[in-house]
N, C-alpha and C positions, 0 to 999 in steps of 0.2 A: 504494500500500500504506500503512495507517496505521499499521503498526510500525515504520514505517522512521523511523530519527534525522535521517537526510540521503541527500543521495542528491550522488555527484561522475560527471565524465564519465571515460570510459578516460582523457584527456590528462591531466584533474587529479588521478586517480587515480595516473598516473605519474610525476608530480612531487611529489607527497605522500603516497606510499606509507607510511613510516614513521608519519607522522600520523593516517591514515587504520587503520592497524595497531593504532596504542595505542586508538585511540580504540573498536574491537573489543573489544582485550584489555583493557583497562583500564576505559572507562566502559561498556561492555556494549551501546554501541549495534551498531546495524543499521545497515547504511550500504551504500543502493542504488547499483550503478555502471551508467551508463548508455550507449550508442552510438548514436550516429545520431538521438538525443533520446530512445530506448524504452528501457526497465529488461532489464538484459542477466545481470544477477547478484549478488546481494546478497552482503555480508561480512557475517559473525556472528561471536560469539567459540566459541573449544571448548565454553564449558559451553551456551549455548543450541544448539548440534548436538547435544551429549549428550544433552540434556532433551528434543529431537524428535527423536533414536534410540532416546530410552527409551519415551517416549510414541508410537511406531510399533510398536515390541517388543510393547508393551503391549496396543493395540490388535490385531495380532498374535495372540497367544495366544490376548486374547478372539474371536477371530471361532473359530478354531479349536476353543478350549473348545465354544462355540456350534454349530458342524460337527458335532463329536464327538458332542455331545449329542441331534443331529438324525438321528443313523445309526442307520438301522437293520439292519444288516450285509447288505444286500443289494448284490452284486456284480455285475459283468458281465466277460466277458472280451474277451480287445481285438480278438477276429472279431466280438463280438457290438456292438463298439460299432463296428469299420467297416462293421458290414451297416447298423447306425445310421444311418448319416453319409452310405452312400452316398443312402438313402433321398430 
């Protein structure tokens, strides 16, 4: 991943926890943790979660808006969609 700051293993992850915390909360990096040599889960700080809760929210609505806009009230009911399905 090229956003990543660093990247530490679970072991060194669990002797530097606190260091690895600030550096989240405080410099804003990204910081890959890795197991077995493969990337297992990144730390981020609260606000870049936020900014890709808000930017998913976001995205969200627009497809929905975009849904909405494509309907054309045309309905089925739910016999009609299992005669569907069994099809």
């Amino acid at each position: 991943m090229e956003t990543l700051s660093s990247e530490v293993t679970t072991r060194e992850l669990r002797g530097n926890l606190a260091d690895v915390l600030g550096g989240t909360m405080h410099a804003g990096e990204r910081i890959g943790v890795t197991r077995n040599g493969r990337l297992a889960a990144v730390l981020v700080s609260v606000s870049d979660l936020e900014a890709l809760e808000a930017f998913e929210d976001a995205q969200d609505v627009a497809a929905f808006r975009a849904a909405k806009a494509q309907d054309d009230g045309t309905r089925v009911s739910l016999e009609e969609l299992r005669r569907e399905l069994r099809s």
